[in-house]
Backbone atoms as SQL, in Angstrom:
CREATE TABLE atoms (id INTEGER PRIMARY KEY, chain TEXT, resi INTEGER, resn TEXT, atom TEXT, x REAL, y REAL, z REAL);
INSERT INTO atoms VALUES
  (1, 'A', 1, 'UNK', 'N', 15.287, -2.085, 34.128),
  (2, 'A', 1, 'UNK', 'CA', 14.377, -1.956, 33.008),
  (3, 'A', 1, 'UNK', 'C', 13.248, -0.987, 33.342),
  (4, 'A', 2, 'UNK', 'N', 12.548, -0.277, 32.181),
  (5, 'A', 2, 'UNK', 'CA', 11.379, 1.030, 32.307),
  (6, 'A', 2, 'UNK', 'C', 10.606, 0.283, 31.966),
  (7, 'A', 3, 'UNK', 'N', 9.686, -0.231, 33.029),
  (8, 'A', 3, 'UNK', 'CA', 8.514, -0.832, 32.030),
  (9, 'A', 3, 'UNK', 'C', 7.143, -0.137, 32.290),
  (10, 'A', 4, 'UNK', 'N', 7.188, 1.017, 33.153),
  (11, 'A', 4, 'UNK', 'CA', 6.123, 1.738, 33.069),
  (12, 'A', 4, 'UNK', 'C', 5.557, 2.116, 31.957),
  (13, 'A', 5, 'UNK', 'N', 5.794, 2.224, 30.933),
  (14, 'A', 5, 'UNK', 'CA', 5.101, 2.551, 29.513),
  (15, 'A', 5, 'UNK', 'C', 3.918, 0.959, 29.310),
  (16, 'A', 6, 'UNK', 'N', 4.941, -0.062, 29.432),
  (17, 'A', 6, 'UNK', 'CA', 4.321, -1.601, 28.726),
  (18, 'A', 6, 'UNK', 'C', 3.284, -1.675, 30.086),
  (19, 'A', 7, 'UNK', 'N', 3.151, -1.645, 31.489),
  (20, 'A', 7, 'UNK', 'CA', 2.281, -1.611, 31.952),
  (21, 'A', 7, 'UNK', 'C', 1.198, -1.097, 31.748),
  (22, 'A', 8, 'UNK', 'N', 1.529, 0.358, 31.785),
  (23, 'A', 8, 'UNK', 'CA', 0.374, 1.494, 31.419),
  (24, 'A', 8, 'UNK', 'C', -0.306, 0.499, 30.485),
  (25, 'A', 9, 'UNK', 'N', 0.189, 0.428, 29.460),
  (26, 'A', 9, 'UNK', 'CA', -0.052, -0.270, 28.051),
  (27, 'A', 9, 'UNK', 'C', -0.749, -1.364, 28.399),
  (28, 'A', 10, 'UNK', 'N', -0.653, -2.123, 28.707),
  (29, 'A', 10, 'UNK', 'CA', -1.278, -3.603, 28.878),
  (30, 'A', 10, 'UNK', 'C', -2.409, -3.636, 30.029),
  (31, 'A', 11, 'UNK', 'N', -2.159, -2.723, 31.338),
  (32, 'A', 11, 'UNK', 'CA', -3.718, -2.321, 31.729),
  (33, 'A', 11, 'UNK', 'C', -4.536, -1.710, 31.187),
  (34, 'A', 12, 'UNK', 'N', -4.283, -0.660, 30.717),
  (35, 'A', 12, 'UNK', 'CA', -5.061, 0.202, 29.901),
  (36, 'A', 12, 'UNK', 'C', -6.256, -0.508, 28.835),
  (37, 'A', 13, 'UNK', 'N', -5.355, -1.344, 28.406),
  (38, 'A', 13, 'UNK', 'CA', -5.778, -2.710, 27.124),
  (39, 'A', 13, 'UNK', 'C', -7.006, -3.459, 28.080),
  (40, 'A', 14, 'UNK', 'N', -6.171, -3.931, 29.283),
  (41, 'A', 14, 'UNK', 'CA', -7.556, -4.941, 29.904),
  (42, 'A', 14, 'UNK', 'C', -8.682, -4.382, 30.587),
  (43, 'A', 15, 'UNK', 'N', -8.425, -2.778, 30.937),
  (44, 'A', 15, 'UNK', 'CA', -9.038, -2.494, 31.262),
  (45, 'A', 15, 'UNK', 'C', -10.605, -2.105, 30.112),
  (46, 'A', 16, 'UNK', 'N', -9.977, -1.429, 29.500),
  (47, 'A', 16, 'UNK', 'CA', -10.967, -1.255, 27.818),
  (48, 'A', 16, 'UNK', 'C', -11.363, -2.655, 27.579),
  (49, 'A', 17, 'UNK', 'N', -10.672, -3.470, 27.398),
  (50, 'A', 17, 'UNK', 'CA', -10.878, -5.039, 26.792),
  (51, 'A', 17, 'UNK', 'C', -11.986, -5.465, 27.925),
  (52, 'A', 18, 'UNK', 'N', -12.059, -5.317, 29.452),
  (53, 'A', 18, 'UNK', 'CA', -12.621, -5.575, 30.346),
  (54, 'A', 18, 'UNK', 'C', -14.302, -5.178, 29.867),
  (55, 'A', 19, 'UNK', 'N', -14.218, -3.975, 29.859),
  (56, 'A', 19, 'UNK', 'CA', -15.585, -3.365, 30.197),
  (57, 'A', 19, 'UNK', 'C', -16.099, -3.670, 28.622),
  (58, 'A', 20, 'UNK', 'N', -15.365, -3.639, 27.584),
  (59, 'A', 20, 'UNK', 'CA', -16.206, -4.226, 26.103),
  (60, 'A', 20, 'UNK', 'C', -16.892, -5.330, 26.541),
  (61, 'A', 21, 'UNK', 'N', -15.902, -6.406, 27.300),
  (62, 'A', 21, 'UNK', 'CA', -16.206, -7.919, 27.564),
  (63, 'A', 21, 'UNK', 'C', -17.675, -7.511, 28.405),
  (64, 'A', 22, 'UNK', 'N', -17.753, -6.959, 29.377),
  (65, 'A', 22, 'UNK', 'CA', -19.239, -6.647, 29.832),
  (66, 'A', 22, 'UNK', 'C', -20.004, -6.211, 29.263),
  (67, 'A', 23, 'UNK', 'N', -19.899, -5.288, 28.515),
  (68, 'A', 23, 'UNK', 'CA', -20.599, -4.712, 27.268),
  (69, 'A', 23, 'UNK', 'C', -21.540, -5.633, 26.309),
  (70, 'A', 24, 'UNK', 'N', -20.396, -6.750, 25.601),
  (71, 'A', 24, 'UNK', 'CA', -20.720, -7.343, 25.348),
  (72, 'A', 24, 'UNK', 'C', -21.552, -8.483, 25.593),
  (73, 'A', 25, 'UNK', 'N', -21.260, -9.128, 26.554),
  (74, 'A', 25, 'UNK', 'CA', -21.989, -10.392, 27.276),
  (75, 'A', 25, 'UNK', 'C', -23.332, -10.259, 27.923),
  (76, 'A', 26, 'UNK', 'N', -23.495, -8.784, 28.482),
  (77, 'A', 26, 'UNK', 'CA', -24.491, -8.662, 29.187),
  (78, 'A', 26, 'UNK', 'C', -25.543, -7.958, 27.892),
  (79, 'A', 27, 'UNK', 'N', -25.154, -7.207, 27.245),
  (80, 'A', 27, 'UNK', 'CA', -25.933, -6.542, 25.821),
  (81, 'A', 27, 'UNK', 'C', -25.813, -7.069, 24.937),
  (82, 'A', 28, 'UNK', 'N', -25.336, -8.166, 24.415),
  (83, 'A', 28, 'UNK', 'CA', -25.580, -9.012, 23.467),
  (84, 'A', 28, 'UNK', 'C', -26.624, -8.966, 22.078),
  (85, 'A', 29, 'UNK', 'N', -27.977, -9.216, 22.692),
  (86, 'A', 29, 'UNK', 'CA', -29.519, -8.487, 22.390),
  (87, 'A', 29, 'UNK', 'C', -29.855, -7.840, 21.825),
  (88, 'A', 30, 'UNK', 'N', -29.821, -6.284, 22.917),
  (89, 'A', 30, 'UNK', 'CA', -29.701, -4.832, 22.299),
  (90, 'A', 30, 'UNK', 'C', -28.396, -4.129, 21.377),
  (91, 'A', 31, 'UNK', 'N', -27.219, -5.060, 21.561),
  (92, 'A', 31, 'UNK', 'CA', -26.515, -4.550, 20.152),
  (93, 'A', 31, 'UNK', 'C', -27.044, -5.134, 19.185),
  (94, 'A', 32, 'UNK', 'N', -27.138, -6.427, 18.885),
  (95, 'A', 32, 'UNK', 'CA', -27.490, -7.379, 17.812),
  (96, 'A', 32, 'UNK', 'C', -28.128, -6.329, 16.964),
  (97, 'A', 33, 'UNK', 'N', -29.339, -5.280, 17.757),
  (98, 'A', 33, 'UNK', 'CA', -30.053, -4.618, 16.798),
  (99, 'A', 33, 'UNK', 'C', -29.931, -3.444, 16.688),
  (100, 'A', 34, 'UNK', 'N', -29.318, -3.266, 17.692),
  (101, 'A', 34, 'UNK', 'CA', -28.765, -1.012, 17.280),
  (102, 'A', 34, 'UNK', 'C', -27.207, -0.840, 16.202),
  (103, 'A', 35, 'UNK', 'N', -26.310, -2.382, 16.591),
  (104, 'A', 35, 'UNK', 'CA', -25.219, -2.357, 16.030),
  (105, 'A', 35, 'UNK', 'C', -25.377, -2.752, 14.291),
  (106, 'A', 36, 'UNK', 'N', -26.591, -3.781, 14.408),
  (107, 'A', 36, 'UNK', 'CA', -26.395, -4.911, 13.068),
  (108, 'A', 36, 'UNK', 'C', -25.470, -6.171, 13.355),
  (109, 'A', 37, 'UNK', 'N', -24.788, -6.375, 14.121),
  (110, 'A', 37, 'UNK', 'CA', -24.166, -7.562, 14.441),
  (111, 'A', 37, 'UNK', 'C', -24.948, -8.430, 15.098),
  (112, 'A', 38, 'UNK', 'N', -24.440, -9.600, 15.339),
  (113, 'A', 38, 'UNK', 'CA', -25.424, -10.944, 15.704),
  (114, 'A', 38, 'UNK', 'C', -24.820, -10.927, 17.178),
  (115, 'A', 39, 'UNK', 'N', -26.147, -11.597, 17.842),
  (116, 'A', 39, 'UNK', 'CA', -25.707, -11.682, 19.463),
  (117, 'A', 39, 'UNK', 'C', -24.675, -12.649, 19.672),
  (118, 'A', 40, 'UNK', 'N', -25.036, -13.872, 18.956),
  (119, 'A', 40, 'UNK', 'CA', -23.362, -14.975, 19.339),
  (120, 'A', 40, 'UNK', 'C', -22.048, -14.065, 19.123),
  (121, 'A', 41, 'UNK', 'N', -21.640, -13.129, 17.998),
  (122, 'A', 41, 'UNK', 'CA', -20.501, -12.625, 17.877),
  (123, 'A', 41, 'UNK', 'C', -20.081, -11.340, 18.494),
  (124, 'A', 42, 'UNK', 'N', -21.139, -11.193, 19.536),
  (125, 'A', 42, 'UNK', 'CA', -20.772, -10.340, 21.188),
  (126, 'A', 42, 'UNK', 'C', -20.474, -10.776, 21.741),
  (127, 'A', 43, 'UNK', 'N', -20.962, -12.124, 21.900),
  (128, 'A', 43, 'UNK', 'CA', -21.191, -13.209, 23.352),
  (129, 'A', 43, 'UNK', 'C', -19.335, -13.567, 23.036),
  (130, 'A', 44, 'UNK', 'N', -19.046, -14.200, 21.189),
  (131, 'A', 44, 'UNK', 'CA', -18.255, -14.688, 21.505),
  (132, 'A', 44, 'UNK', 'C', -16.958, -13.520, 21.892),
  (133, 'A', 45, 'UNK', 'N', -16.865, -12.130, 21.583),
  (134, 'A', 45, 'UNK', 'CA', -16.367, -11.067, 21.650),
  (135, 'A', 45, 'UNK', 'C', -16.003, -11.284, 23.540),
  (136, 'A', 46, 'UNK', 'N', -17.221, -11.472, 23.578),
  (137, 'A', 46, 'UNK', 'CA', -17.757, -10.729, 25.414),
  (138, 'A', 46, 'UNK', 'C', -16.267, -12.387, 26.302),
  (139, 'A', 47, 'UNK', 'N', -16.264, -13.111, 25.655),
  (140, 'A', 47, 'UNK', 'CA', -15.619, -14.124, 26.449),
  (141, 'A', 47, 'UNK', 'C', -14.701, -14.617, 25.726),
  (142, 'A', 48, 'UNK', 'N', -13.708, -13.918, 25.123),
  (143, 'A', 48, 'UNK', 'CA', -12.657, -13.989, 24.240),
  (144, 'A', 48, 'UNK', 'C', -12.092, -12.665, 24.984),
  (145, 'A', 49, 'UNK', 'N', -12.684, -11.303, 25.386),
  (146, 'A', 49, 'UNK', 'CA', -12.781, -10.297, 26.120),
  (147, 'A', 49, 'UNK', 'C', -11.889, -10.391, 27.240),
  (148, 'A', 50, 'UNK', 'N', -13.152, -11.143, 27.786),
  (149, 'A', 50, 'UNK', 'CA', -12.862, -11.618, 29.319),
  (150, 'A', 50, 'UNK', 'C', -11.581, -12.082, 29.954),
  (151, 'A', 51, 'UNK', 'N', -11.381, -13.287, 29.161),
  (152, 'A', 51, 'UNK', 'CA', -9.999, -13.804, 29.334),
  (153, 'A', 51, 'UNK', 'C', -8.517, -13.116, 29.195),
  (154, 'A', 52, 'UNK', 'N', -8.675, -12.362, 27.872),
  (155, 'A', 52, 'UNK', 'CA', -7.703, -11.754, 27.367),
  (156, 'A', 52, 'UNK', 'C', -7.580, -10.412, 28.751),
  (157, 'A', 53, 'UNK', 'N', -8.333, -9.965, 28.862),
  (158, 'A', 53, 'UNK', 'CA', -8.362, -8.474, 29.721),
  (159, 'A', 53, 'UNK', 'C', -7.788, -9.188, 31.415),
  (160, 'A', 54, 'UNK', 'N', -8.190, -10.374, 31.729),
  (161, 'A', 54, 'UNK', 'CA', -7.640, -10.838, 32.828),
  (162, 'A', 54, 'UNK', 'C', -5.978, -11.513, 32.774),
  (163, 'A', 55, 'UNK', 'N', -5.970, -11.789, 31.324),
  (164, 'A', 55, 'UNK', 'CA', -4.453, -12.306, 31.221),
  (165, 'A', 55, 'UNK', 'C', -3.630, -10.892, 31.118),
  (166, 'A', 56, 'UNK', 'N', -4.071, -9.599, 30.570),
  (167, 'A', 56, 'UNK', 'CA', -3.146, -8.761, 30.423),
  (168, 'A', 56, 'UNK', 'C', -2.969, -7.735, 31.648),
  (169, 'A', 57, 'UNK', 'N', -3.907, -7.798, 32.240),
  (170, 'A', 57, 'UNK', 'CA', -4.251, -7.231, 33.515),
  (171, 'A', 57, 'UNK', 'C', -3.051, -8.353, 34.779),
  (172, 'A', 58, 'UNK', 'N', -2.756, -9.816, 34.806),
  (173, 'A', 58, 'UNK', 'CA', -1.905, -10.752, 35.518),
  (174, 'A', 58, 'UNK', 'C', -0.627, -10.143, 34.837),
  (175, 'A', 59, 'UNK', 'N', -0.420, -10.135, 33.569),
  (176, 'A', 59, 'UNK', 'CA', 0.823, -10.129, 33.197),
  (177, 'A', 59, 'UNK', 'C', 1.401, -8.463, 33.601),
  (178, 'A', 60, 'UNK', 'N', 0.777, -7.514, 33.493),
  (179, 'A', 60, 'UNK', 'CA', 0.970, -6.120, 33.710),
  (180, 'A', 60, 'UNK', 'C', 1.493, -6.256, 35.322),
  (181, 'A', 61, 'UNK', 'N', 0.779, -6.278, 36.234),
  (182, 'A', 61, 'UNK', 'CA', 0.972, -6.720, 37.602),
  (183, 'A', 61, 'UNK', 'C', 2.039, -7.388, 38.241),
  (184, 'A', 62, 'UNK', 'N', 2.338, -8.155, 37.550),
  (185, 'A', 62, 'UNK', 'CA', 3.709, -9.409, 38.014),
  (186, 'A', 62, 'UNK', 'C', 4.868, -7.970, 38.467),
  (187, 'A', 63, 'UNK', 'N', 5.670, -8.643, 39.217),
  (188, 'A', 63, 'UNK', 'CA', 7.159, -8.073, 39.612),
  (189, 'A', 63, 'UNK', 'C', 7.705, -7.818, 38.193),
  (190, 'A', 64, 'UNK', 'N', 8.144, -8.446, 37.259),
  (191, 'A', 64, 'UNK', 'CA', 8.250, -8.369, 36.292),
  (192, 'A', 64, 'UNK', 'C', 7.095, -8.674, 35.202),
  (193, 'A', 65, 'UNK', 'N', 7.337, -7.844, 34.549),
  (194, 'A', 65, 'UNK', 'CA', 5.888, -8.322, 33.486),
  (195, 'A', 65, 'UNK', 'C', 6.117, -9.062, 32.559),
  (196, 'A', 66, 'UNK', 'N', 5.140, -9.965, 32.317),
  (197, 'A', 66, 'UNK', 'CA', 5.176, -11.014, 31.727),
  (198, 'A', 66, 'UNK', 'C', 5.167, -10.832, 30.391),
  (199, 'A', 67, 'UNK', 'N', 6.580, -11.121, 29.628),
  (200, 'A', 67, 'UNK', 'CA', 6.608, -10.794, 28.195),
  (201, 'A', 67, 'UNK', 'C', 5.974, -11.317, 27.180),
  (202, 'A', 68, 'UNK', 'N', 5.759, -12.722, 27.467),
  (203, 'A', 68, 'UNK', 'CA', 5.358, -13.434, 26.465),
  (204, 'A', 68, 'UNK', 'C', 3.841, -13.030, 25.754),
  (205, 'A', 69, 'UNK', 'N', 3.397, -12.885, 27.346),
  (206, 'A', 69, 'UNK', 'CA', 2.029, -12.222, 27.200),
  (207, 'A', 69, 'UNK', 'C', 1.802, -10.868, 26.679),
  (208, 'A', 70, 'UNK', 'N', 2.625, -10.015, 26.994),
  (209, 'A', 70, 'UNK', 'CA', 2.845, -8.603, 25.998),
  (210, 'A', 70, 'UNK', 'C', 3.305, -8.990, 24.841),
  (211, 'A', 71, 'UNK', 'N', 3.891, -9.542, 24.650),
  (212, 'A', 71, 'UNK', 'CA', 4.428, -10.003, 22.975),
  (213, 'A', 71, 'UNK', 'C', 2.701, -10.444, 22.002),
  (214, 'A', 72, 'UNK', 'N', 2.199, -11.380, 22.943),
  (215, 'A', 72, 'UNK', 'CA', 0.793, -12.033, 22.439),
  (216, 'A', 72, 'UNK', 'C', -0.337, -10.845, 22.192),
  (217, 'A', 73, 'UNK', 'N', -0.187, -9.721, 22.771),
  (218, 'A', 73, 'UNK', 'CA', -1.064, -8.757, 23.191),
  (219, 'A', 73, 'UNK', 'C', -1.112, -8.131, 21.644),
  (220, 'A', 74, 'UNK', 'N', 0.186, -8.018, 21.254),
  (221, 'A', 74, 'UNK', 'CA', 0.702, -6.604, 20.229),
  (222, 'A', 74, 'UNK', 'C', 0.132, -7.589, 18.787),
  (223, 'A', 75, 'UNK', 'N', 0.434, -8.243, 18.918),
  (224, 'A', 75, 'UNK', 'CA', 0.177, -10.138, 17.761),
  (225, 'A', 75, 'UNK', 'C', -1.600, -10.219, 17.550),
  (226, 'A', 76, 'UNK', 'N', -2.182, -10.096, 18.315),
  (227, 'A', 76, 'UNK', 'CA', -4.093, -10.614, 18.914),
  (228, 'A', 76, 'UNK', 'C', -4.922, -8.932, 18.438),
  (229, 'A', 77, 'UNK', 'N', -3.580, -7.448, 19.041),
  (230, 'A', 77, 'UNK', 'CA', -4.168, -6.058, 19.138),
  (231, 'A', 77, 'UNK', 'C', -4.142, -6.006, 17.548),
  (232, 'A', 78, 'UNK', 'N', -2.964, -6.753, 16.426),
  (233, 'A', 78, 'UNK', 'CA', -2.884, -6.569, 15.122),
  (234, 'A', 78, 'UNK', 'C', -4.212, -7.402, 14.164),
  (235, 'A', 79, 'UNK', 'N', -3.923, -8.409, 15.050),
  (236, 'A', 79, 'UNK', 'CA', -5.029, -9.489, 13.930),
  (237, 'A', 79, 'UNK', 'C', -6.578, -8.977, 14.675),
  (238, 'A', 80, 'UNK', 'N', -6.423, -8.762, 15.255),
  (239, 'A', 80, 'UNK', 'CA', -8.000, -7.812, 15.616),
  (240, 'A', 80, 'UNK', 'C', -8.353, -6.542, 14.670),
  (241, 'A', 81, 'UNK', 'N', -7.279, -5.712, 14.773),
  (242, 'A', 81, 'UNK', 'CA', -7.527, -4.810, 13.751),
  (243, 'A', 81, 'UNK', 'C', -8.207, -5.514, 12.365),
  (244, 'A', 82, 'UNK', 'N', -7.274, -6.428, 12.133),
  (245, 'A', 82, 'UNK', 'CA', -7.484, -6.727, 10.556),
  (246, 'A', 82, 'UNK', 'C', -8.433, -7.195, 10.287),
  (247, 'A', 83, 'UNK', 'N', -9.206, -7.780, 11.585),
  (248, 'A', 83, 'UNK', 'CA', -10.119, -8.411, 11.817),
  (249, 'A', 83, 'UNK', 'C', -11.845, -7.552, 11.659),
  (250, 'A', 84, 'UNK', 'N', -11.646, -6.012, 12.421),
  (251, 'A', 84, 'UNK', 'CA', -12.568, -4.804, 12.053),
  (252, 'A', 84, 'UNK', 'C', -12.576, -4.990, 10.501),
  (253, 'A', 85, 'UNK', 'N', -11.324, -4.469, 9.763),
  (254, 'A', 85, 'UNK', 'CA', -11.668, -3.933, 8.571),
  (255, 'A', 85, 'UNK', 'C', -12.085, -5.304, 7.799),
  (256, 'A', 86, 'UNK', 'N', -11.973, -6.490, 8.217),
  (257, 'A', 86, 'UNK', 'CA', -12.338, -7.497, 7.194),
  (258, 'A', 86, 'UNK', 'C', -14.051, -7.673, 7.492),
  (259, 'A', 87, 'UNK', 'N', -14.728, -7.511, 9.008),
  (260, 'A', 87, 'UNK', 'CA', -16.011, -7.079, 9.189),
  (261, 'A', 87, 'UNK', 'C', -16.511, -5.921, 8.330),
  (262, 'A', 88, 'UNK', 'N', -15.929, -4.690, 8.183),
  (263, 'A', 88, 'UNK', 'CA', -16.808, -3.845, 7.855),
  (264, 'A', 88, 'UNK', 'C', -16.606, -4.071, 6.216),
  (265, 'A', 89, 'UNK', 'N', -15.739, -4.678, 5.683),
  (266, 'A', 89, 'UNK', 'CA', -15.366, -4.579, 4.154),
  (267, 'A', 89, 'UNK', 'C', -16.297, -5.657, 3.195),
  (268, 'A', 90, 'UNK', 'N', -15.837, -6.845, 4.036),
  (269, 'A', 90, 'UNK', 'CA', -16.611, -8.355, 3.499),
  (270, 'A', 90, 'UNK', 'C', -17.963, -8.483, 3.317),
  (271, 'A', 91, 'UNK', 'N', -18.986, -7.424, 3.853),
  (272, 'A', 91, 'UNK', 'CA', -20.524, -7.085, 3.989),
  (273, 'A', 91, 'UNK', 'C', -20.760, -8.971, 4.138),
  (274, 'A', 92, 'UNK', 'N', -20.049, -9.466, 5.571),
  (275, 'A', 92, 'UNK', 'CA', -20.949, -10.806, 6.115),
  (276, 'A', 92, 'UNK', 'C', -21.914, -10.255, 7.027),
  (277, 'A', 93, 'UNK', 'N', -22.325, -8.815, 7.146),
  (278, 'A', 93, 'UNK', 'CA', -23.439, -8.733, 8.374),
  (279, 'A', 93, 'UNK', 'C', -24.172, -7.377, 7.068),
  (280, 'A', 94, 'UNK', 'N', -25.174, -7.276, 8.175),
  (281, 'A', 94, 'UNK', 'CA', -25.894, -5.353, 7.597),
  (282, 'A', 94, 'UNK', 'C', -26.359, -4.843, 8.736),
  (283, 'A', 95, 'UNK', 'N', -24.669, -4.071, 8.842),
  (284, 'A', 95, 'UNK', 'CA', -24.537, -3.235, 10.243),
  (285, 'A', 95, 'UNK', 'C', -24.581, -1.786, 9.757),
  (286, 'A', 96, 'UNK', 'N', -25.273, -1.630, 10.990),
  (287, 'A', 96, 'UNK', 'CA', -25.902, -0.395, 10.870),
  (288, 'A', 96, 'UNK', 'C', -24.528, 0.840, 11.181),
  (289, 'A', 97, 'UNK', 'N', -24.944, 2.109, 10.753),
  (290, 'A', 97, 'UNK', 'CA', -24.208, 2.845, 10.731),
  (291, 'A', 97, 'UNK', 'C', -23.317, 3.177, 12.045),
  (292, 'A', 98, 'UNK', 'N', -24.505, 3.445, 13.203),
  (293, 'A', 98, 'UNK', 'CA', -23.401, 3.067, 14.572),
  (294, 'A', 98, 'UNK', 'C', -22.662, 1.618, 14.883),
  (295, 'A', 99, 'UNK', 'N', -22.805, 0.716, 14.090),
  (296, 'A', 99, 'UNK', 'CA', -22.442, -0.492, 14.003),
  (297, 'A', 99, 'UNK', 'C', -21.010, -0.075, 13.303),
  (298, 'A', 100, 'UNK', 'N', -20.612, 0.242, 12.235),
  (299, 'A', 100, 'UNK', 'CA', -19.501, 1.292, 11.681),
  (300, 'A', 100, 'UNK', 'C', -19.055, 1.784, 11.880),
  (301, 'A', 101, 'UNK', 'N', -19.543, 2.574, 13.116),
  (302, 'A', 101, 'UNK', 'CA', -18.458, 3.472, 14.377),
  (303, 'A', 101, 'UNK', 'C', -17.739, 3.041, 15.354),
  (304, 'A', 102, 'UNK', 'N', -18.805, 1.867, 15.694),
  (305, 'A', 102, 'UNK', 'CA', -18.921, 0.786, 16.924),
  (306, 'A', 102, 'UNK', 'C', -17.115, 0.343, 16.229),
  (307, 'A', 103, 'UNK', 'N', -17.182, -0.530, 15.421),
  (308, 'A', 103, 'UNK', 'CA', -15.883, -1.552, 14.580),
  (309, 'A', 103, 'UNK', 'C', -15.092, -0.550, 14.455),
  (310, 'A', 104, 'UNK', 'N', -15.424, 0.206, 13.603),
  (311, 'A', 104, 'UNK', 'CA', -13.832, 1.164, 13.681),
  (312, 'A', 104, 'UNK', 'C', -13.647, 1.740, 14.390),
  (313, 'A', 105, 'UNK', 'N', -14.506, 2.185, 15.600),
  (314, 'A', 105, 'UNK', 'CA', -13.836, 3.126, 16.711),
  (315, 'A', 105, 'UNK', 'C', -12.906, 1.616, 17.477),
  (316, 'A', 106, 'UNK', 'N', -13.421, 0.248, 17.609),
  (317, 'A', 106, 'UNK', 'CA', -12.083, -0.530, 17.740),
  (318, 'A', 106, 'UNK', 'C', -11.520, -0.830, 17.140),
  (319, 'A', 107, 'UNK', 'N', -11.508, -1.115, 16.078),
  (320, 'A', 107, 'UNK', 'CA', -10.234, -1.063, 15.332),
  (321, 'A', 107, 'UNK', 'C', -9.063, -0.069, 15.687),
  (322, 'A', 108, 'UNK', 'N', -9.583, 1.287, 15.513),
  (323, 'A', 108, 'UNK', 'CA', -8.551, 2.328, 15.919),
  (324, 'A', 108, 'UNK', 'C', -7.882, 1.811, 16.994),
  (325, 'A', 109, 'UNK', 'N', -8.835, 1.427, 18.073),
  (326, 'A', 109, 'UNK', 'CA', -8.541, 1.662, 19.540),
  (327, 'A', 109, 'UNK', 'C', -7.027, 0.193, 19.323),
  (328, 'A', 110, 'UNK', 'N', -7.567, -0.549, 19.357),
  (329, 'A', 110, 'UNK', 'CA', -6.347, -1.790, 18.948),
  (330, 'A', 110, 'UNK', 'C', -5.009, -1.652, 18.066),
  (331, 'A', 111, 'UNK', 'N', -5.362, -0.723, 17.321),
  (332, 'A', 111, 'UNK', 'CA', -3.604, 0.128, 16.587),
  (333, 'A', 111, 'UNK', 'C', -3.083, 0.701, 17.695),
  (334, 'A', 112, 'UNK', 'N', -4.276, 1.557, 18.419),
  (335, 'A', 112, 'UNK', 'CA', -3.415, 2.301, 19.239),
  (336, 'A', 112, 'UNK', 'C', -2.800, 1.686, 20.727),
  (337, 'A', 113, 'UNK', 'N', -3.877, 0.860, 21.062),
  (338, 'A', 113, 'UNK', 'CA', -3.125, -0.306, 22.199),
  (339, 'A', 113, 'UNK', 'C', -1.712, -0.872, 21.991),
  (340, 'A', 114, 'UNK', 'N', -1.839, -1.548, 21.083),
  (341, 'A', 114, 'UNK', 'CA', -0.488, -2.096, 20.047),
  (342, 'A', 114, 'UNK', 'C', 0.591, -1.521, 20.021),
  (343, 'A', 115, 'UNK', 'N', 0.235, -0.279, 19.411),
  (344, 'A', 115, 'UNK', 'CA', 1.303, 0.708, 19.077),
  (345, 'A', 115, 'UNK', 'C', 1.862, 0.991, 20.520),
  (346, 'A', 116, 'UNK', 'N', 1.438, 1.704, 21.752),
  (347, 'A', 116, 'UNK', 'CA', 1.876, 1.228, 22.852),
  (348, 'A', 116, 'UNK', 'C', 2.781, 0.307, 23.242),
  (349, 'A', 117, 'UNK', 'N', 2.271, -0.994, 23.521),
  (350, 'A', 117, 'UNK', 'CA', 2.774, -2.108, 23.635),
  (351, 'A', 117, 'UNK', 'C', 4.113, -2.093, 23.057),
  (352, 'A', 118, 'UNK', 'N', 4.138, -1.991, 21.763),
  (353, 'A', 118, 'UNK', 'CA', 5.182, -2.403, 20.961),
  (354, 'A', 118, 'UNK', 'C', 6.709, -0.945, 21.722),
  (355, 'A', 119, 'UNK', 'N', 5.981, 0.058, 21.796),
  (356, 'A', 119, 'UNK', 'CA', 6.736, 1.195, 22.655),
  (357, 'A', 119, 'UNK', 'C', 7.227, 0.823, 23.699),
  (358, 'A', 120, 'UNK', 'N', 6.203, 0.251, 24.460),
  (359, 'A', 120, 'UNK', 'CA', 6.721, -0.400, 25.959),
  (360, 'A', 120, 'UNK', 'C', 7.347, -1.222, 26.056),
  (361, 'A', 121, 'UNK', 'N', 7.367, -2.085, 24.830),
  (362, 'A', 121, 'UNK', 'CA', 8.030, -3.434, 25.525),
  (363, 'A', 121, 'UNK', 'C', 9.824, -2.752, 24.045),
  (364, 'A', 122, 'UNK', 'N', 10.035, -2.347, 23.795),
  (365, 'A', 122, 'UNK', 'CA', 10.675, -1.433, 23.294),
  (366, 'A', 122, 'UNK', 'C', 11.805, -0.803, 24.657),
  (367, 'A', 123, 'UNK', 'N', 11.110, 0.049, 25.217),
  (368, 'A', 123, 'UNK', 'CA', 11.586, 0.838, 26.219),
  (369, 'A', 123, 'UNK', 'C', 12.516, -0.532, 27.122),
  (370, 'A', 124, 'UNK', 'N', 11.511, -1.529, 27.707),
  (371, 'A', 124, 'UNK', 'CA', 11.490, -2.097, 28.540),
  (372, 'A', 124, 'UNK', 'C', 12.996, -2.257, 28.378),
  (373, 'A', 125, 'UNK', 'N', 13.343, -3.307, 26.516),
  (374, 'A', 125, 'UNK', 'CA', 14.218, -3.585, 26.334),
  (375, 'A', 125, 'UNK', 'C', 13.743, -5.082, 26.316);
């Protein structure tokens, strides 16, 4: 099996997913007010983050990579997306314009993780 693509793919993910999760947890605060978002929904970002970026980062690593967990990745990278555009659409916050870049520059980023994934674990077979 090629699973160099779904690796790439799934570190790549925890690695980005990693450093948001710091991003988040430790700036909490100072986004709340440059972004328009509320500090709990960094915090909870920042450790929803955390976990996920360490599970995809274990599963990438294994002798074989752990499918189930790439399967979960492509499933979490979709409902996240949907999850941006239902933030920026629903006006439940008043986020500021880099707050708008902030969400959809992830949003994008999570199609494109996904889209990966779904390649890799594709290839893999």
């Amino acid at each position: 099996m090629n699973e160099s693509l779904l690796r790439f793919a799934l570190k790549t993910d925890g690695v980005v997913s990693g450093l948001v999760a710091v991003l988040s947890l430790l700036g909490a605060r100072s986004l709340d007010g440059m972004l328009g978002l509320p500090a709990w929904l960094h915090w909870g970002q920042g450790a929803f983050l955390a976990v996920y970026a360490a599970a995809l980062w274990y599963a990438a690593t294994r002798q074989t990579v752990i499918r189930w967990v790439a399967v979960s990745a492509v499933v979490l990278n979709a409902v996240w997306a949907v999850g941006c555009v239902a933030l920026l659409t629903a006006g439940w916050f008043e986020t500021t314009t880099l707050g708008i870049c902030y969400v959809g520059f992830i949003g994008v980023a999570v199609v494109v993780f996904g889209s990966l994934q779904v390649a890799g674990l594709r290839r893999a077979g």
